[in-house]
C-alpha positions in Angstrom: -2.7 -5.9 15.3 0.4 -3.7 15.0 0.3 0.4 15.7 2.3 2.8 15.5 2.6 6.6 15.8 3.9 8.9 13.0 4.8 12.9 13.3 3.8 13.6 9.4 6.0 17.1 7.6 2.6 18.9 9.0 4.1 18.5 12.7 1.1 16.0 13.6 0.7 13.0 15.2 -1.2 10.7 13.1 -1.8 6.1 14.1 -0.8 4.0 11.8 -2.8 0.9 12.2 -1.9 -2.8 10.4 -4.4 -6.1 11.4 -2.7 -8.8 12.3 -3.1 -10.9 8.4 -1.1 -7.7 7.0 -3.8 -6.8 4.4 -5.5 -3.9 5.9 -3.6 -0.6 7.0 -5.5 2.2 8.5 -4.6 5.8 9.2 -6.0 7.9 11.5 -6.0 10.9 13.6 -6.9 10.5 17.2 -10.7 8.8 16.5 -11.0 10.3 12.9 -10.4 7.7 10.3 -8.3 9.2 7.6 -7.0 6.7 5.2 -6.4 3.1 4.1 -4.4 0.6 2.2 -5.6 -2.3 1.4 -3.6 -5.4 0.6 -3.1 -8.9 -0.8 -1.0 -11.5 0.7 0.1 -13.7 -2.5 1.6 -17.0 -2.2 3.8 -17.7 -5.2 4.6 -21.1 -5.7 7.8 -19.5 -8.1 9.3 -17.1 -5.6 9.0 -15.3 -2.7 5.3 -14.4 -1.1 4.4 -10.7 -1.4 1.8 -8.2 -0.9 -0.5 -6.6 -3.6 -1.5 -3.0 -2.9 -5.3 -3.5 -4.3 -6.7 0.1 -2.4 -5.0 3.4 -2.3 -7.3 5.4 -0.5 -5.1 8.5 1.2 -7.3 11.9 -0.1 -8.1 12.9 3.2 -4.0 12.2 4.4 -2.0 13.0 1.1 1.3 14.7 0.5 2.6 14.5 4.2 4.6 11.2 4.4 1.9 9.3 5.7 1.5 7.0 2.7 5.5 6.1 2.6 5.9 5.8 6.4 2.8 3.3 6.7 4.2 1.3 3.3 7.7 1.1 5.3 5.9 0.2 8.7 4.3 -2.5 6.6 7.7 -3.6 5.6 9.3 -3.7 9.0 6.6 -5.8 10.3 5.8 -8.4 7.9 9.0 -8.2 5.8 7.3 -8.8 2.5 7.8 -7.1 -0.5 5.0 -5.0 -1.4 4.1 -4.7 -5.4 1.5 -2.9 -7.0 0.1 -3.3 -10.8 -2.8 -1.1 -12.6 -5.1 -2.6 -10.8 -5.3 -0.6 -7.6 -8.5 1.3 -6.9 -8.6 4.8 -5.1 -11.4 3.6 -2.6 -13.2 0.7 -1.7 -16.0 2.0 -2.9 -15.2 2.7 -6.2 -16.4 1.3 -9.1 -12.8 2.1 -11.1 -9.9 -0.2 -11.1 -7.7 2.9 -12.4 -5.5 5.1 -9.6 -5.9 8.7 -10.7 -2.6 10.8 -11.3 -1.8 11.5 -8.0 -2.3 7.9 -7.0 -0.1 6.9 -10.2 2.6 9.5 -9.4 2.9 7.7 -5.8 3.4 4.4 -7.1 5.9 5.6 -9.3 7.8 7.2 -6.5 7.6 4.6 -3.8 9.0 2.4 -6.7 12.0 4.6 -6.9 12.4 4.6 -3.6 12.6 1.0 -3.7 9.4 0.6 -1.5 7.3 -0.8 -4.1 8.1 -3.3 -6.4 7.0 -3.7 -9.7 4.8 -6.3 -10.2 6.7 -9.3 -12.4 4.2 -10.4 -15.3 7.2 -12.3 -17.3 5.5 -15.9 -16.0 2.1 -15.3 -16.6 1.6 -16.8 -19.5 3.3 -19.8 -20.3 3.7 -20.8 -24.4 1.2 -23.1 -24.2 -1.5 -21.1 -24.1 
């Protein structure tokens, strides 16, 4: 397990929390239980290994850095490159394979801050099928 602390833009201290396989990150405030990323590890017989963000659930934690830092904690630890496609759900409990704007708009900016990488479909197929 690897934990860290965080002083989010609201001035508080928040844990970030990764187990020790890399694909769950949890985020909390002393014993309250904010947030959580889950993940993917994916072997890739064609390139590198990488992670797959599969859950994006940060409602209770949003718009205070605590998504990027715990993506770029993530990073430092396991040294992976994290992708994401339209398949990430908000929560593990939801029935809906589709991030809502918010969730979308965070993608789209931890992809510009070269956090997240688009996920490469270009070899999914090959022509004989």
């Amino acid at each position: 397990m690897h934990q860290k602390e965080f002083v989010a833009k609201d001035g508080l201290s928040y844990t970030i929390t990764i187990n020790a396989t890399g694909e769950e990150i949890t985020l909390s405030q002393g014993s309250d239980r904010l947030g959580v990323i889950d993940l993917k590890r994916v072997i890739n017989p064609r390139g590198p290994n990488y992670y797959l963000i599969t859950v994006l659930d940060l409602e209770k934690c949003k718009r205070i850095g605590l998504g990027e830092a715990s993506l770029r904690y993530h990073q430092e630890v396991f040294r992976l490159a994290l992708t994401a496609n339209g398949d990430v759900r908000e929560g593990r409990r939801s029935n809906e394979s589709q991030l809502t704007r918010e969730g979308i708009i965070f993608i789209q900016k931890m992809r510009a801050k070269a956090v997240v990488e688009a996920e490469d479909f270009h070899d999914a197929f090959n022509e004989d099928e």
